[in-house]
C-alpha atoms as an extended CHARMM CRD file, in Angstrom:
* protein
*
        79  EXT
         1         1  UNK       CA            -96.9730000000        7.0070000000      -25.9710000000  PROA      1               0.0000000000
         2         2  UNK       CA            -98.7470000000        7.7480000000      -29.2780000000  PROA      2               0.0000000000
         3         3  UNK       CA            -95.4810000000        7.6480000000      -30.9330000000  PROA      3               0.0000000000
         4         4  UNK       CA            -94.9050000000        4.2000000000      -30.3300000000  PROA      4               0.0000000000
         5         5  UNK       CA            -98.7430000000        3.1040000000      -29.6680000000  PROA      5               0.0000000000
         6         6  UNK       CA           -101.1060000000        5.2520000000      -31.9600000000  PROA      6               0.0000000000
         7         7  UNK       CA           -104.4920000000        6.1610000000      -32.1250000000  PROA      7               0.0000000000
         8         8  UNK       CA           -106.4170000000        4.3330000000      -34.7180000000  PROA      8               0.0000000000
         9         9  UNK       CA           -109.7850000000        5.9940000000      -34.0790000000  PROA      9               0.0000000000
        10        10  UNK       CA           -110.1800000000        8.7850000000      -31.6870000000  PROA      10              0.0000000000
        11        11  UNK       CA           -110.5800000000        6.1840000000      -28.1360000000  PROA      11              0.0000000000
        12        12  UNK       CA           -108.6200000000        3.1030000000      -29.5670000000  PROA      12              0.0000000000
        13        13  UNK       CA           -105.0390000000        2.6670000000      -29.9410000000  PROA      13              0.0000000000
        14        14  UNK       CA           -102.5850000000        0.3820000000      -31.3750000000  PROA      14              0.0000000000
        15        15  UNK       CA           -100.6700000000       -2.3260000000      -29.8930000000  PROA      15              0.0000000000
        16        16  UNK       CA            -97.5910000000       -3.3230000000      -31.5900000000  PROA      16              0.0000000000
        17        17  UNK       CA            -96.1950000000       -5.5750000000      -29.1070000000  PROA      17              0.0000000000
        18        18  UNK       CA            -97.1400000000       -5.6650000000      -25.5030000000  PROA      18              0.0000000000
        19        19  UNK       CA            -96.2370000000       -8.0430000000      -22.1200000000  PROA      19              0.0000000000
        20        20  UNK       CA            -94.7470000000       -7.3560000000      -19.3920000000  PROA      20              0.0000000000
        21        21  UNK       CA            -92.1250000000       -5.1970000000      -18.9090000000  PROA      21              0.0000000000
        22        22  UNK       CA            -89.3660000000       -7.0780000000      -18.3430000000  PROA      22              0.0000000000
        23        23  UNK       CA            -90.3170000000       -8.6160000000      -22.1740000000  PROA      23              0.0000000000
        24        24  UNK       CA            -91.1250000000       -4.8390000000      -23.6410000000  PROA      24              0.0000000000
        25        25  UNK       CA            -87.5020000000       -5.0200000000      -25.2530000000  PROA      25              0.0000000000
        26        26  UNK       CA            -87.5770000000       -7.9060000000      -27.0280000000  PROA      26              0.0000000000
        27        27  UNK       CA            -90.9480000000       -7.6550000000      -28.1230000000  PROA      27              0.0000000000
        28        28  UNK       CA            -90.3330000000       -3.7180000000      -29.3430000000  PROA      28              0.0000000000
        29        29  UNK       CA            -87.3030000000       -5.4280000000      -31.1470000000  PROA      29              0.0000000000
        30        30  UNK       CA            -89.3290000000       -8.1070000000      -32.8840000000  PROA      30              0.0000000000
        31        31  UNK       CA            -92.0120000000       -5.2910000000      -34.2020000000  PROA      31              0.0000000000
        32        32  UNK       CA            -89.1110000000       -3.5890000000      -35.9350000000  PROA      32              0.0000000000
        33        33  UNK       CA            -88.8660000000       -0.6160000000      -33.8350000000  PROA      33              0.0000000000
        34        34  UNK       CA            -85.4080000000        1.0310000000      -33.0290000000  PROA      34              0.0000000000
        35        35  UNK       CA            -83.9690000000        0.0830000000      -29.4120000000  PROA      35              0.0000000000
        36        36  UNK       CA            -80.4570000000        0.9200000000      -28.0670000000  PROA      36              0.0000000000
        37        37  UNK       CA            -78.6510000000        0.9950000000      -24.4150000000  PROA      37              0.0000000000
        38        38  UNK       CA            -77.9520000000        4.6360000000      -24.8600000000  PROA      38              0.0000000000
        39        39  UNK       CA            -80.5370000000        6.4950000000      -22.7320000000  PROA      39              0.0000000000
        40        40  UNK       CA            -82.2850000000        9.0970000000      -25.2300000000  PROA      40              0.0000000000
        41        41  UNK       CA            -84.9390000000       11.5920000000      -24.8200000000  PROA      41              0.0000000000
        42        42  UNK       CA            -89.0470000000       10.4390000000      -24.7360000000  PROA      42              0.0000000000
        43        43  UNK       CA            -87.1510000000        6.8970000000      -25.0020000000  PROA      43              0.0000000000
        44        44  UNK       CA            -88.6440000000        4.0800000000      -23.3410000000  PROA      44              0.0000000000
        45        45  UNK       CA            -86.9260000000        3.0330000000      -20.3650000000  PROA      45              0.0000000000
        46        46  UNK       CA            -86.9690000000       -1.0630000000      -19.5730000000  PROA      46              0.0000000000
        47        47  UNK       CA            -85.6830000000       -2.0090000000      -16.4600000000  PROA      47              0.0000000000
        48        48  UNK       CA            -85.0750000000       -6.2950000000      -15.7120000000  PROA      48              0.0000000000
        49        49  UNK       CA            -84.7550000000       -7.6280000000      -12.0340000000  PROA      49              0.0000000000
        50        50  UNK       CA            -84.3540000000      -10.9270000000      -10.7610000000  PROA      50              0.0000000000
        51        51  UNK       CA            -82.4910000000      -14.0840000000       -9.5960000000  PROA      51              0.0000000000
        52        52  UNK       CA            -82.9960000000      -17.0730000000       -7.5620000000  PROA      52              0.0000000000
        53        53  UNK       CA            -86.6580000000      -17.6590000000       -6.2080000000  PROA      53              0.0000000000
        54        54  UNK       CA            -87.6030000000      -13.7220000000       -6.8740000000  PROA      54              0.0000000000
        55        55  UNK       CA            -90.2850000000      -13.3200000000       -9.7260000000  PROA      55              0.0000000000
        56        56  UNK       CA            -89.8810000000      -10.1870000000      -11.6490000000  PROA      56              0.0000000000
        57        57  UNK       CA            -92.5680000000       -8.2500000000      -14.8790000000  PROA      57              0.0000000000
        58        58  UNK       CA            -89.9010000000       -5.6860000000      -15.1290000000  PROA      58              0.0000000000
        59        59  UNK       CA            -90.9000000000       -2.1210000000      -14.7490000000  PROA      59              0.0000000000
        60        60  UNK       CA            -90.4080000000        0.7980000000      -17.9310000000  PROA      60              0.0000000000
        61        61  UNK       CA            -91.0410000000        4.3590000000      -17.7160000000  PROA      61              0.0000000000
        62        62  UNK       CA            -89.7130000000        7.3480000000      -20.1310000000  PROA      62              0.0000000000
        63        63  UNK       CA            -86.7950000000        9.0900000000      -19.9370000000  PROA      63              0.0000000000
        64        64  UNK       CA            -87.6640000000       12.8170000000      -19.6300000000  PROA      64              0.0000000000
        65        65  UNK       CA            -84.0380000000       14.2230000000      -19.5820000000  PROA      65              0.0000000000
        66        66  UNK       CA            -80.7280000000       13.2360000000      -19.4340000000  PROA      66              0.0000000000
        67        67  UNK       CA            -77.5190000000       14.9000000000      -17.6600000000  PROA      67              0.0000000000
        68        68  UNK       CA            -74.3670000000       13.3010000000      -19.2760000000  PROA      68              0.0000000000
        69        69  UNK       CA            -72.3460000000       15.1180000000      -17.1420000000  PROA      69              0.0000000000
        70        70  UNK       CA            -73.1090000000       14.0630000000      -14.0200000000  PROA      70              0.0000000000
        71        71  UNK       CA            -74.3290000000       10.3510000000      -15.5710000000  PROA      71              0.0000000000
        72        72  UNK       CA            -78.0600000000       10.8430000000      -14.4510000000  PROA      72              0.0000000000
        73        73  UNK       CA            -81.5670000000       10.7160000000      -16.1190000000  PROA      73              0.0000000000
        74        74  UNK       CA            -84.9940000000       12.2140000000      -15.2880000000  PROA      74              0.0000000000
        75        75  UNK       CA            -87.4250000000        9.0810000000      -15.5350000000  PROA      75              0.0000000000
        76        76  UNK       CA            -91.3650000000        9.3240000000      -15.7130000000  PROA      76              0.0000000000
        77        77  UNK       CA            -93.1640000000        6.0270000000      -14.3680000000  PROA      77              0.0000000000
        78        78  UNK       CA            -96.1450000000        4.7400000000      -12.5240000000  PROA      78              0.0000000000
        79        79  UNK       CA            -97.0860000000        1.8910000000       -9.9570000000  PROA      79              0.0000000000
């Protein structure tokens, strides 16, 4: 996302916050940048998972399209 991570020379890019995914909220939060719980458009997407004796990172991907009406979202992401 060169939006939210851009290019400072033509192969380097920069890093506002970083960690894993479960902690990309927070740590967008605490480098100022807008967050909400309203799915949005090229938004970054941070899903949390966990409980009792299950370790979690988290996983995020971007949201590529939303349908309101039927309460559904087109989501880009890798692993």
């Amino acid at each position: 996302r060169p939006d939210i991570f851009p290019y400072t020379s033509p192969t380097t890019q920069s890093r506002p916050f970083g960690g894993n995914a479960k902690l990309w909220l927070a740590n967008a939060q605490a480098a100022g940048l807008p967050t909400g719980s309203t799915p949005a458009n090229n938004a970054i997407a941070v899903f949390h998972r966990g409980g009792p004796g299950y370790v979690s990172y988290g996983h995020v991907g971007i949201v590529l399209k939303i349908d309101r009406e039927n309460r559904v979202f087109l989501l880009s992401e890798m692993n």
